[in-house]
Structures are given as structure tokens and as C-alpha cells.
N, C-alpha and C positions, 0 to 999 in steps of 0.2 A: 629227409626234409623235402626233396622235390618232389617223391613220390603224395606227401600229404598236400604240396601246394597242387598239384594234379588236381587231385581227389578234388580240394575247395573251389578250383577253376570248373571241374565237370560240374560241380552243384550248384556253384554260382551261375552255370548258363542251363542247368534245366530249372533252378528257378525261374528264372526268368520266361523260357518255356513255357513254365508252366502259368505264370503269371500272363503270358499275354496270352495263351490260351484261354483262360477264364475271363478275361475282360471284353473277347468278342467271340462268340460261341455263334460263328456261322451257321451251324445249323440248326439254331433255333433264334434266327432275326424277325420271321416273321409275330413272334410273342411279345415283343417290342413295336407292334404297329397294333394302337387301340382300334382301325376300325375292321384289324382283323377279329381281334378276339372280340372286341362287341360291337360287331357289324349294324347299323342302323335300316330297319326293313320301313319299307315303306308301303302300304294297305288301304288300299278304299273301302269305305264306311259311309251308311248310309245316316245323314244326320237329318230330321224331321220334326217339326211342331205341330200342334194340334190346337186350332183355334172354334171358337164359337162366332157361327154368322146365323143372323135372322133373314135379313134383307138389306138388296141395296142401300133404302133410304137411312137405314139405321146402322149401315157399318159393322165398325168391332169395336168391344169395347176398348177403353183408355193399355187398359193392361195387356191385352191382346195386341192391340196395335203396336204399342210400343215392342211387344215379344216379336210380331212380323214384320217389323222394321227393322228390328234388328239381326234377323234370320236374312233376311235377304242382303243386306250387306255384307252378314258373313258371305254368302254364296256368290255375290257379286267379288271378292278378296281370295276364296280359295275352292272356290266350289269351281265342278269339274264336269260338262258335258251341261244335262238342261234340269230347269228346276220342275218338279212335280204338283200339278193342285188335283186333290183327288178330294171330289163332293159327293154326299150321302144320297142315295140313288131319289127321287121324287120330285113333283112338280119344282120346286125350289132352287135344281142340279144347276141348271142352266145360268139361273140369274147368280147362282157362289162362283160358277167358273168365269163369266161375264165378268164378276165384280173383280173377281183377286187376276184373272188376266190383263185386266185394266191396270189395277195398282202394279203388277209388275212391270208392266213396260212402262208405265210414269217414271220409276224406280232404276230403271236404266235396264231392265232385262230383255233382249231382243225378242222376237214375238217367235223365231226359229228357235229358242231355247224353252220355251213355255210348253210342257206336256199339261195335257188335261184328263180327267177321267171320272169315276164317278164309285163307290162301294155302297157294299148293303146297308141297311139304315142299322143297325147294331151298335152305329156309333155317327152319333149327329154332328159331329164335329167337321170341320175342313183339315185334311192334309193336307201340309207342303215340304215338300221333301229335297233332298238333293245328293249326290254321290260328292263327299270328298274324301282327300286321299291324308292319312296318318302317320308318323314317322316316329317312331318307337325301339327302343332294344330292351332286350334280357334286362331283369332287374342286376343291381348292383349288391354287392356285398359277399363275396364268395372269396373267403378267408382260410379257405382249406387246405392251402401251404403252410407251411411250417415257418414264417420266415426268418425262425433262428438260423435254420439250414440252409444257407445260400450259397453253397461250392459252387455251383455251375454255374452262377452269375445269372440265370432267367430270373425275367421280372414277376411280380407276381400277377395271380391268376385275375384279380382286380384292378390292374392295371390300365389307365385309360376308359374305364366305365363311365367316371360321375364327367369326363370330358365330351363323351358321346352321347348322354345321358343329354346336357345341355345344349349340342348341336340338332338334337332331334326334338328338342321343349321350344325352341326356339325361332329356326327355321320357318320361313314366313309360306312358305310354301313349298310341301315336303316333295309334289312332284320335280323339285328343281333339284332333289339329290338321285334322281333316276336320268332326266335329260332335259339340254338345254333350252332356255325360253325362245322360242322363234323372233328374227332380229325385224323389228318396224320396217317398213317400208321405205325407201328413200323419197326424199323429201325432192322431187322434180322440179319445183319454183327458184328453191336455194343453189340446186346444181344448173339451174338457166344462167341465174345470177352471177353466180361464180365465174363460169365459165364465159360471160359476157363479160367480166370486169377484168380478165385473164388474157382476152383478143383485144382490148382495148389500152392494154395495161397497167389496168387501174389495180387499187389494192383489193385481195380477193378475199382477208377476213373482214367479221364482220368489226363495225364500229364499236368501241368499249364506252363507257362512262367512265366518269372520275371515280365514282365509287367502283368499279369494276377494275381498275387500276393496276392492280395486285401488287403493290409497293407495299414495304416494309412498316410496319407500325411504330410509330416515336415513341410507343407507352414504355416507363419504365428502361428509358436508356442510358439518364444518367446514372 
């Protein structure tokens, strides 16, 4: 009889064993971290439209315009170094880059971000171009585990995809998962103030309104 309560005592503690052996399998924690296994890269890419211009006095058309309107917005939002106007080489060059140099800096584009240039007539059109940067992983669905068979307790191989998937669809601007955005300048008038109302004694935040209050809302308390 004690030799078999032994016996049940050794089994009962290498189960156990072996049960928390399989429930944290140290060497392989890093397959449990989705942005190892579907790390999100991030690539600049050259994005560009192709518009028709006659002459100054006659602009672009409706649908054009509205197309470089909204190309520079994008580039104003996530575009990266200076935008590009490349005009079809002939008397005309001068007065395309005059013009779209113009509307860019109306547009908010500083005049040190504005390239200009000129290509063969092959194609009458105006370019404008710009580098931004994409944030992309490995397609998802990679099902090639068995996972009837899961002794070793790793996750599977699609684990963490469609989560990374939507960090990188999303992402307002992907240069912010490579480094951080450079912090504003201090604001020197506000640090005058402050610091004036500080030697003086006075209160050194700024004044609230009633609506800025931050008091609790009665909605719904009885």
C-alpha cells in the first residue's frame, strides 16, 4: 500500500510538471509577440498624378482640379521631404511651373519644398509627385499548423496578423512607427507669463470657463 501511494505521489507531481511546463514554454515566448512574427515594415513610395494644363488663363479643368487638390492635401497630411512639378519640355514649360508653383504655395506648400523640372514632350501632361512612406505586413492566413496538435502549447503561426494588419491600414502616418515626431517649440510668451505670475504670486494656470469646468454630469443620476 505505501509503495503504490509513492508511486501516485511521484505522478501526481510530474504531472503537474509537466502541466506547467506546457503552459509557459520559455523558449518559444517570443511567438506569442504578433509584431515579431508579423512585424510591420515601413517603405517609401513614390505617389504622382498626371494632370492637363493649357495656360494660365485657362487653369485645369473641374476634374483635374479637384484631383490636385486633393493630391496636395494628401502630401500636405503625410508626404515626406518636397513635392515635384515636372512640365513637358517647350515654350509653355515656364508658364506650367509659374502656374502649379503658384497654387502650391497658395495651398500651404513652402516655396523650399517645391522641385520644378521639365521632361520630353512624349507626354503633354503636368507631373506632380511626392515621396511617401507605407506601412504594410506579410499577407495573413497561413494555416499550416495542425491545430488539433497543440502539446507544446505555441500559438499559432497566424497569430496576431489580422491585429497588425490593422495597425499598419490605419496608422495616420507610418513614419511614426520607425521615430518619434519632433516636439513644437516652446511657447516663450506663455513661459514670460507664467513665470511673471509666479514672482508675483499670482495663480500661474491659465483661467478655465464654466464650460471647461470638468465637473461631473447630472445626466442620468437618478
Amino acid at each position: 500500500m505505501t509503495n503504490l501511494t509513492n508511486v501516485l505521489r511521484i505522478a501526481a507531481i510530474g504531472a503537474v510538471l509537466l502541466a506547467g511546463s506546457c503552459a509557459s514554454p520559455t523558449d518559444e515566448l517570443s511567438m506569442a509577440d504578433p509584431a515579431v512574427n508579423h512585424p510591420i515594415a515601413v517603405e517609401p513610395h513614390f505617389a504622382s498624378i498626371k494632370v492637363s494644363f493649357s495656360a494660365p488663363e485657362a487653369g485645369l479643368m473641374p476634374d483635374d482640379a479637384a484631383r490636385f487638390e486633393a493630391f496636395v492635401a494628401d502630401y500636405l497630411s503625410r508626404g515626406s521631404g518636397s513635392i515635384s512639378v515636372s512640365a513637358p519640355q517647350g515654350a509653355d514649360a515656364a508658364a506650367a511651373l509659374g502656374y502649379f508653383g503658384t497654387r502650391l504655395f497658395a495651398m500651404g506648400v513652402p516655396r523650399s519644398r517645391i522641385l520644378v523640372g521639365t521632361h520630353d514632350t512624349s507626354d503633354s501632361r503636368v507631373e506632380i509627385g511626392f515621396i511617401a512612406y507605407q506601412a504594410k505586413t506579410d499577407p495573413c492566413g497561413d494555416w499550416s499548423d495542425n491545430v488539433g496538435l497543440t502539446y507544446d502549447n505555441k500559438p499559432m503561426r497566424n497569430f496576431g496578423c489580422a491585429v497588425q494588419q490593422n495597425i499598419a491600414a490605419q496608422v495616420a502616418d507610418p513614419r511614426d512607427l520607425i521615430e518619434m515626431r519632433p516636439t513644437d517649440p516652446a511657447d516663450a510668451v506663455r513661459r514670460a507669463t507664467v513665470i511673471d505670475n509666479y514672482e508675483k504670486g499670482k495663480v500661474t494656470a491659465a483661467e478655465k470657463s464654466k464650460a471647461q469646468s470638468g465637473s461631473v454630469s447630472e445626466v442620468n443620476k437618478e
